[in-house]
Every structure is written in C-alpha cells, then in structure tokens.
PASEBA-1860 file (N, C-alpha, C; in nm, 3 decimals):
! residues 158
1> XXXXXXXX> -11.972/-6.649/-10.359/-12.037/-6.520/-10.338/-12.031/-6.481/-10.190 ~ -12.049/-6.546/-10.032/-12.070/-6.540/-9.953/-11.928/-6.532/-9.890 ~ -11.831/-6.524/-9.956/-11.657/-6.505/-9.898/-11.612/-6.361/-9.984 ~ -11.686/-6.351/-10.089/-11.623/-6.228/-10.191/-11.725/-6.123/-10.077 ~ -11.885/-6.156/-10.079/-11.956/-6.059/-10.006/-11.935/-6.033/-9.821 ~ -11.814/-6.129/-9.811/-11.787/-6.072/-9.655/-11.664/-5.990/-9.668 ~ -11.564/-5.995/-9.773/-11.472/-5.921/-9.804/-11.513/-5.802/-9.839 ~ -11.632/-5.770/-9.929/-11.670/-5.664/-9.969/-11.727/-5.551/-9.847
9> XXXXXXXX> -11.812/-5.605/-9.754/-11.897/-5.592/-9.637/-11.757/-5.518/-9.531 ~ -11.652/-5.591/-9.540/-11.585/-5.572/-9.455/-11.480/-5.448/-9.492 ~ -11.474/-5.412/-9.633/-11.417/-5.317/-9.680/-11.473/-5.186/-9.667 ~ -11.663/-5.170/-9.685/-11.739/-5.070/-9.654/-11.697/-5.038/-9.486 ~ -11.741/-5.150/-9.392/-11.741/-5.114/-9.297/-11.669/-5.055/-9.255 ~ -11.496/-5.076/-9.244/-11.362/-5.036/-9.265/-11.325/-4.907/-9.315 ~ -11.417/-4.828/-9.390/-11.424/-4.767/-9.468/-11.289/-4.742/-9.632 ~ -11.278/-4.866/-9.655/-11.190/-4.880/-9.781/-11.231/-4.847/-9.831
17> XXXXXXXX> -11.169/-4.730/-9.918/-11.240/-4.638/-10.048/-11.222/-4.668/-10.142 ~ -11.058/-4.728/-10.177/-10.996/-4.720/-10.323/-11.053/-4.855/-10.370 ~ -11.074/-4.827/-10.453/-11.145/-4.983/-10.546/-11.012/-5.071/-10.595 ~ -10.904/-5.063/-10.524/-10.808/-5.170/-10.628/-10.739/-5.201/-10.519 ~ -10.758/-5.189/-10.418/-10.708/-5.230/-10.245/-10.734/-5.377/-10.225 ~ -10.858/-5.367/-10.230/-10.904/-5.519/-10.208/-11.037/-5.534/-10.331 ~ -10.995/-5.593/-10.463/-11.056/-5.509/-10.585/-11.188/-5.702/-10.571 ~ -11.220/-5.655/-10.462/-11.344/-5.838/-10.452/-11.467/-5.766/-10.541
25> XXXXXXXX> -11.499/-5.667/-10.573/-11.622/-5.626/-10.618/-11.636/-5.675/-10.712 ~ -11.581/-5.675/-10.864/-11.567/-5.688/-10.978/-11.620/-5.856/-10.964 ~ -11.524/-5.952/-10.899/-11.575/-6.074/-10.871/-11.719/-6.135/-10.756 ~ -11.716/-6.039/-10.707/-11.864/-6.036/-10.574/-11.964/-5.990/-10.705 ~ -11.974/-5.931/-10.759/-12.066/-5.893/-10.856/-12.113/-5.981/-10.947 ~ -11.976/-6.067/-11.038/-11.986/-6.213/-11.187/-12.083/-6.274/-11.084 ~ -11.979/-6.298/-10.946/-12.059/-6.417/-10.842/-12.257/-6.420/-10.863 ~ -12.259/-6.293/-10.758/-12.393/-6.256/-10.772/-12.512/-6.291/-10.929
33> XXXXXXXX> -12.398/-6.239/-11.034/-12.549/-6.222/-11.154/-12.497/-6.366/-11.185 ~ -12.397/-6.447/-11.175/-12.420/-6.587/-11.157/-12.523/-6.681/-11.128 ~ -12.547/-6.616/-11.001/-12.647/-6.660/-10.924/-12.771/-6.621/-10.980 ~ -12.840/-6.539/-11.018/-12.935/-6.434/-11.083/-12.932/-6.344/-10.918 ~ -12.870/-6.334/-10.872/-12.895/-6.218/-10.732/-12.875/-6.068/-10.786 ~ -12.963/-6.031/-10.879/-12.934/-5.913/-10.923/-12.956/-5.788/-10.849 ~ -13.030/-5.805/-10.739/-13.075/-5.691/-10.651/-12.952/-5.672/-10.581 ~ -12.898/-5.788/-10.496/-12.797/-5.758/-10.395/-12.662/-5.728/-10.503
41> XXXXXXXX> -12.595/-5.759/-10.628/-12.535/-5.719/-10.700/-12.517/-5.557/-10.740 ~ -12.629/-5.512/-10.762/-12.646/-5.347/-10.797/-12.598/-5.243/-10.649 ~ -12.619/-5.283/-10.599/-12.579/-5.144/-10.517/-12.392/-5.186/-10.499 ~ -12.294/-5.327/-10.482/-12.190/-5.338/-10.517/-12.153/-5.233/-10.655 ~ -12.235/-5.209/-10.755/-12.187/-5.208/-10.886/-12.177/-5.000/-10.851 ~ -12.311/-4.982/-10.809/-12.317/-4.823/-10.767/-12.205/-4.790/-10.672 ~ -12.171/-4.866/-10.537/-12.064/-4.826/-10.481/-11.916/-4.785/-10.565 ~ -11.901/-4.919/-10.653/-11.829/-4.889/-10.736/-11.740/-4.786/-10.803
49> XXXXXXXX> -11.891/-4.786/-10.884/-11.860/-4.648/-10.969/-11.818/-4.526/-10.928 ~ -11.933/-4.547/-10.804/-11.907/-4.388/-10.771/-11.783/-4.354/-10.692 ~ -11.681/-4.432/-10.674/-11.598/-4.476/-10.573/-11.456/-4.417/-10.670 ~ -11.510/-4.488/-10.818/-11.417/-4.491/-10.909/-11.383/-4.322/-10.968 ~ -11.511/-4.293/-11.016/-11.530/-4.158/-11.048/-11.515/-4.055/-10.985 ~ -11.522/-4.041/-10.859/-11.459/-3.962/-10.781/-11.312/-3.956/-10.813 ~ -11.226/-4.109/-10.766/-11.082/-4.092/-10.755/-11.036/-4.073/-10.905 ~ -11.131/-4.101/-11.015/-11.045/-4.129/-11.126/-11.004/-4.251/-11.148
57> XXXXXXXX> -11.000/-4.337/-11.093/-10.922/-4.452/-11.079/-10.962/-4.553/-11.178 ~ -10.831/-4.510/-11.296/-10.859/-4.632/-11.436/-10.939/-4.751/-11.388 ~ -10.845/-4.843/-11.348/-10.890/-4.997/-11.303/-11.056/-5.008/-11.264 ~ -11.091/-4.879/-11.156/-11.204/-4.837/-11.138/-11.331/-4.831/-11.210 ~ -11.278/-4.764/-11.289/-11.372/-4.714/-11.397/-11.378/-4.813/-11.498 ~ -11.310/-4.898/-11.536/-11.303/-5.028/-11.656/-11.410/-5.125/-11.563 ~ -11.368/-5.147/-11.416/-11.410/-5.264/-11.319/-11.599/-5.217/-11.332 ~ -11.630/-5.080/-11.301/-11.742/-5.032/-11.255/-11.853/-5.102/-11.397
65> XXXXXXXX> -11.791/-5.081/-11.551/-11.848/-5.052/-11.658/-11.871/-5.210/-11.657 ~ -11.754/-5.315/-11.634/-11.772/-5.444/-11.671/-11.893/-5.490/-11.540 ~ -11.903/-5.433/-11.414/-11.994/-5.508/-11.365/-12.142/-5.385/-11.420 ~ -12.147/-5.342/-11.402/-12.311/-5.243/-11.488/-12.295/-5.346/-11.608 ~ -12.255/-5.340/-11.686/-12.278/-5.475/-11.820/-12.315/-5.547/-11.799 ~ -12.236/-5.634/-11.678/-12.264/-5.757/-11.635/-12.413/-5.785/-11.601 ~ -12.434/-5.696/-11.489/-12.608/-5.741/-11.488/-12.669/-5.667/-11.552 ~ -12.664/-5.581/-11.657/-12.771/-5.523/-11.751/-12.764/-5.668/-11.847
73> XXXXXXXX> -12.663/-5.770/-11.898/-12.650/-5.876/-11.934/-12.776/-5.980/-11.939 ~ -12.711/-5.965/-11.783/-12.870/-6.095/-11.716/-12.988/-6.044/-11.742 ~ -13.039/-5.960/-11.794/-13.204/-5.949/-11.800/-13.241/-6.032/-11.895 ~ -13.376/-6.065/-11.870/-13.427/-6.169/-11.993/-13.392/-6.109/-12.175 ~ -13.398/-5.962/-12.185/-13.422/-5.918/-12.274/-13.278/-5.943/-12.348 ~ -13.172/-5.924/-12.420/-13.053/-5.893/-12.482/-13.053/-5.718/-12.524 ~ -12.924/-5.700/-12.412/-12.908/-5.560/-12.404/-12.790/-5.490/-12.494 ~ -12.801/-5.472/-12.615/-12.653/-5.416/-12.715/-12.599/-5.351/-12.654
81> XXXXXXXX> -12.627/-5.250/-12.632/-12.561/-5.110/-12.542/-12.465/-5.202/-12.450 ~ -12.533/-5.262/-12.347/-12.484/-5.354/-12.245/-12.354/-5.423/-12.338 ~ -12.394/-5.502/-12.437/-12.221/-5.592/-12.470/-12.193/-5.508/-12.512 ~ -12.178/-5.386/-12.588/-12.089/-5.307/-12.633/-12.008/-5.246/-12.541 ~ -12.091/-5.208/-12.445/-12.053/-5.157/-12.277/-11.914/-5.295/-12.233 ~ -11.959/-5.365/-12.240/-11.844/-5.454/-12.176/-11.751/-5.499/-12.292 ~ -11.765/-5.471/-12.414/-11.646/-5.456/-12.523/-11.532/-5.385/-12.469 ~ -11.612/-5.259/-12.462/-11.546/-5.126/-12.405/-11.429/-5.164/-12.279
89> XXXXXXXX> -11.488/-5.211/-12.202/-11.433/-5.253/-12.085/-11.300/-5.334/-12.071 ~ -11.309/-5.462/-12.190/-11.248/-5.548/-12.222/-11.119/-5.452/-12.281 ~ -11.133/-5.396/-12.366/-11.031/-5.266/-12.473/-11.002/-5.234/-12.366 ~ -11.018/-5.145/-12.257/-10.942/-5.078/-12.174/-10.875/-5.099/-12.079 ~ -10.927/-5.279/-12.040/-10.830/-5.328/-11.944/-10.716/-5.373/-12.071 ~ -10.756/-5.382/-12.167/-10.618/-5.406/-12.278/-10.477/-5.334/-12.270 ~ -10.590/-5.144/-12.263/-10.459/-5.027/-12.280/-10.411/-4.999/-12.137 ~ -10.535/-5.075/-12.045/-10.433/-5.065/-11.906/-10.310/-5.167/-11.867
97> XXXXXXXX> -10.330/-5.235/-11.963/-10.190/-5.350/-11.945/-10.236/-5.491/-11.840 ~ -10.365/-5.448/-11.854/-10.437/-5.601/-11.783/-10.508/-5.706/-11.909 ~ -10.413/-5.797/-11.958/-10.475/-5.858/-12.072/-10.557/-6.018/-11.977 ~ -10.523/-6.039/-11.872/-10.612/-6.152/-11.773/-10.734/-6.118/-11.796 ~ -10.750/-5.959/-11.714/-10.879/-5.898/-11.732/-10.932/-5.872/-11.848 ~ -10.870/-5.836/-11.937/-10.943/-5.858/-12.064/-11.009/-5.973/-12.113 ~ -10.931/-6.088/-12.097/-10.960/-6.187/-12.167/-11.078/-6.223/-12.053 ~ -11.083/-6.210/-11.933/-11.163/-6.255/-11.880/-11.322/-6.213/-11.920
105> XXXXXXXX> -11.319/-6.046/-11.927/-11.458/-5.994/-11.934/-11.470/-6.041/-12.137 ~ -11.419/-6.058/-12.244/-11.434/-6.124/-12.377/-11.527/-6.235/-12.383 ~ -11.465/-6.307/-12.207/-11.511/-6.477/-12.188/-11.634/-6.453/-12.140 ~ -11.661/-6.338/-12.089/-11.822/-6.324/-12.002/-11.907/-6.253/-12.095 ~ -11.916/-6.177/-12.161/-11.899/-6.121/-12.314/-11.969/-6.247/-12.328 ~ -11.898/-6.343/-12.416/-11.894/-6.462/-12.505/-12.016/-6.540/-12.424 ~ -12.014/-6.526/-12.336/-12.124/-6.623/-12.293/-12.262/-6.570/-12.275 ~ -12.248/-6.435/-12.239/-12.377/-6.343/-12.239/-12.431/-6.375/-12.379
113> XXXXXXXX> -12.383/-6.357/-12.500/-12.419/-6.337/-12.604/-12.458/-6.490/-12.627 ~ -12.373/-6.581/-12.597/-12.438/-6.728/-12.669/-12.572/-6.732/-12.622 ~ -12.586/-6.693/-12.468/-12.715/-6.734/-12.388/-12.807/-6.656/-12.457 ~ -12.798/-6.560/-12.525/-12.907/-6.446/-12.588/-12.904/-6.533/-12.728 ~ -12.851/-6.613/-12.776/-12.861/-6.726/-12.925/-12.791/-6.531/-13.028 ~ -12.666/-6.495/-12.974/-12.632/-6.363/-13.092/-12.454/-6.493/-13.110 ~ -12.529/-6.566/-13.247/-12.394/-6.686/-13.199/-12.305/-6.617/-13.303 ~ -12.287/-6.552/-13.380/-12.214/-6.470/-13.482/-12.103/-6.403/-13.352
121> XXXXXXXX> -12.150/-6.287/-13.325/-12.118/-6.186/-13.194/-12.004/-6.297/-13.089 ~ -12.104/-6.437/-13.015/-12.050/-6.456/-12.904/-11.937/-6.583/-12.985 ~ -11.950/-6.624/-13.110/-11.816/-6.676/-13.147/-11.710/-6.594/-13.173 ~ -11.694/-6.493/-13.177/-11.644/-6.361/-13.214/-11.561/-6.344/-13.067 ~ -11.635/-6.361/-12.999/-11.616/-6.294/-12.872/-11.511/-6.395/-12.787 ~ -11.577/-6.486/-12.772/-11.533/-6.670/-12.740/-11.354/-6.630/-12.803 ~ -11.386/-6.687/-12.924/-11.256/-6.682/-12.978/-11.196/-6.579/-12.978 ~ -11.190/-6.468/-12.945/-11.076/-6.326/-12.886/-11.008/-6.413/-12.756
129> XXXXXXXX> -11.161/-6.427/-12.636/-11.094/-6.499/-12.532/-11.028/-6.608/-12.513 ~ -11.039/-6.681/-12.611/-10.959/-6.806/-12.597/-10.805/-6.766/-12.653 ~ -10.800/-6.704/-12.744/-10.651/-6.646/-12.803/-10.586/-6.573/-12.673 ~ -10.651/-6.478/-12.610/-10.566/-6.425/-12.487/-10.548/-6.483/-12.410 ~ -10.625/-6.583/-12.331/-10.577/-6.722/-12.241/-10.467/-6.840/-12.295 ~ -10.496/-6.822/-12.480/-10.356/-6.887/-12.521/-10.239/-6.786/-12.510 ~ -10.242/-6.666/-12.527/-10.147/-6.606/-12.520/-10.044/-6.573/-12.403 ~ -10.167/-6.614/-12.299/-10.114/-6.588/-12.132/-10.074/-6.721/-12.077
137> XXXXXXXX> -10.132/-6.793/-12.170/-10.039/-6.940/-12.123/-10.115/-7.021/-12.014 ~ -10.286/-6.946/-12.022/-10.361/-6.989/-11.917/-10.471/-7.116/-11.959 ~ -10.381/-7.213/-12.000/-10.452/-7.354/-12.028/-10.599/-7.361/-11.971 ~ -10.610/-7.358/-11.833/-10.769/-7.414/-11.770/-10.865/-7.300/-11.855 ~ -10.810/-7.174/-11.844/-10.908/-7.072/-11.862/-10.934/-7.110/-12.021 ~ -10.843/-7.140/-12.072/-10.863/-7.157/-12.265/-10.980/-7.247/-12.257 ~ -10.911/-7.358/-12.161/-11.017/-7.515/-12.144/-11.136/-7.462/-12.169 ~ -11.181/-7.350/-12.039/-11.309/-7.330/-12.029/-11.393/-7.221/-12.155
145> XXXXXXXX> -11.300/-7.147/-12.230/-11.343/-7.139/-12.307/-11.404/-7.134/-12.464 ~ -11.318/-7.268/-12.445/-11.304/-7.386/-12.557/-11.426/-7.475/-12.556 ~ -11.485/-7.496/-12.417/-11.627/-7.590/-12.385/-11.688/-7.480/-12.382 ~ -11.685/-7.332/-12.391/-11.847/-7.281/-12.408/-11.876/-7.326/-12.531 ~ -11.728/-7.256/-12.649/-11.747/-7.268/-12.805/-11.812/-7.393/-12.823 ~ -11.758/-7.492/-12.799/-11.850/-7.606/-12.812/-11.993/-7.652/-12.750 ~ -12.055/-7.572/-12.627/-12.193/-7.578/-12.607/-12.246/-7.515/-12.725 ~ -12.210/-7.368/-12.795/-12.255/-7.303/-12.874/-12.272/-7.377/-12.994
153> XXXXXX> -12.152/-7.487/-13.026/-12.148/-7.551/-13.159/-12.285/-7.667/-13.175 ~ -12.282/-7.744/-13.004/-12.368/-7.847/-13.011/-12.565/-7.779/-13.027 ~ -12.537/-7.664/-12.941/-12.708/-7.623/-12.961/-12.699/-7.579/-13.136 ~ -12.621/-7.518/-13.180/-12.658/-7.483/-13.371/-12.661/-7.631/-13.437 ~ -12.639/-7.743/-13.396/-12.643/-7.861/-13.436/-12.738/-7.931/-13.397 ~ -12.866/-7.892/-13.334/-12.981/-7.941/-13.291/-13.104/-7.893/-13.374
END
C-alpha cells in the first residue's frame, strides 16, 4: 500500500490526469480495503471516477466501478448492489479485451462473497476465476484461487 500510495501521491501532485498512465489506483485501493483503510481508500476511488468520467475513459470507468465495489464490499453489512456492481466490472473488462482484469476482480468478487458466508454466489464466482487464470495460463493466480475454494469448502465442513 505505501509504494502503490507514493505512486498515486506522486501522480496527483504531477498533475497526471489519465487514469491508465500510471493505472496504481485500482491496486492502491484492493491494497487499502485489504487493510480495512477504508477512509484513505475513498477519496483514491472519487479521484478516479471523476477522472474517468470526464475523459470517458473505458479502462476508467470499469477501474472506478471495481474499486467503489471494492470498499462498499468491506462493510460489515453484505452489499448486493455492491457484487453486482463488481460483476459488472468484471463483464466489461471482458468486452474490453482485459480477461487478467477480469479474472482478477471474479477472484475479489469470490472472496467478498465467501467472507459474507453467500457460498452459492462466491463458488460461482471462485470458479469463473479460476477458469480464466486457467485459461491465461496463470498457474499461481489459479493456485490462489483454488485455496480460497477450499477455505470455503473447509468452513461448510465445520
């Protein structure tokens, strides 16, 4: 978080506008609601958007929706709107020809939902992402989300 948030810091200052220049937000953001740093996360997510929506800028606008998901995610409560919101996100980095990014936000998806116990939804979800990390040939990333499916399997077995 503290290398994505000096990249980010240093892009405002700089005044870098375009969100796909130096695209650290999207990841300064997972970082953050990682952490639960949801305060310092939100105004990254507002720069964002509004950054995006101005230019138009596809990548923008997919990046802006997956981090607003992201920490509407983290609240204690389970937010539908919110995973549907980052469904959305996932589909459009699809038709933008970013299937990494897809599979990536499926995998964050998948885990939001296990942590909320919606295990129908986040096996659903899990397994999309693990098929596109098989499809991309991205072994570690499958790895990893091959061991959520199985945290999910071992807590329904308790």
């Amino acid at each position: 978080a503290a290398s994505l948030a000096a990249v980010w810091e240093h892009n405002v200052r700089e005044g870098v506008d375009d969100p796909g220049a130096f695209p650290a937000a999207p990841e300064l953001v997972e970082a953050l609601v990682e952490l639960d740093r949801l305060v310092e996360a939100q105004p990254v997510v507002d720069r964002l958007r509004e950054l995006a929506e101005r230019q138009e800028h596809p990548w923008g606008l997919a990046s802006a929706a997956r981090c607003a998901a992201l920490v509407r995610l983290a609240a204690p409560e389970y937010d539908a709107e919110a995973a549907a919101s980052l469904e959305q996100a996932a589909d459009e980095f699809g038709r933008l020809g970013l299937p990494f990014d897809r599979a990536r936000v499926l995998f964050a998806l998948g885990r939001a939902q296990r942590r909320r116990k919606k295990w129908a939804a986040a096996r659903e979800s899990l397994e999309s992402a693990a098929a596109a990390f098989d499809q991309l040939e991205v072994d570690s990333a499958a790895a990893d989300v091959v061991a959520e499916l199985t945290r999910r399997a071992a807590v329904m077995t308790r």
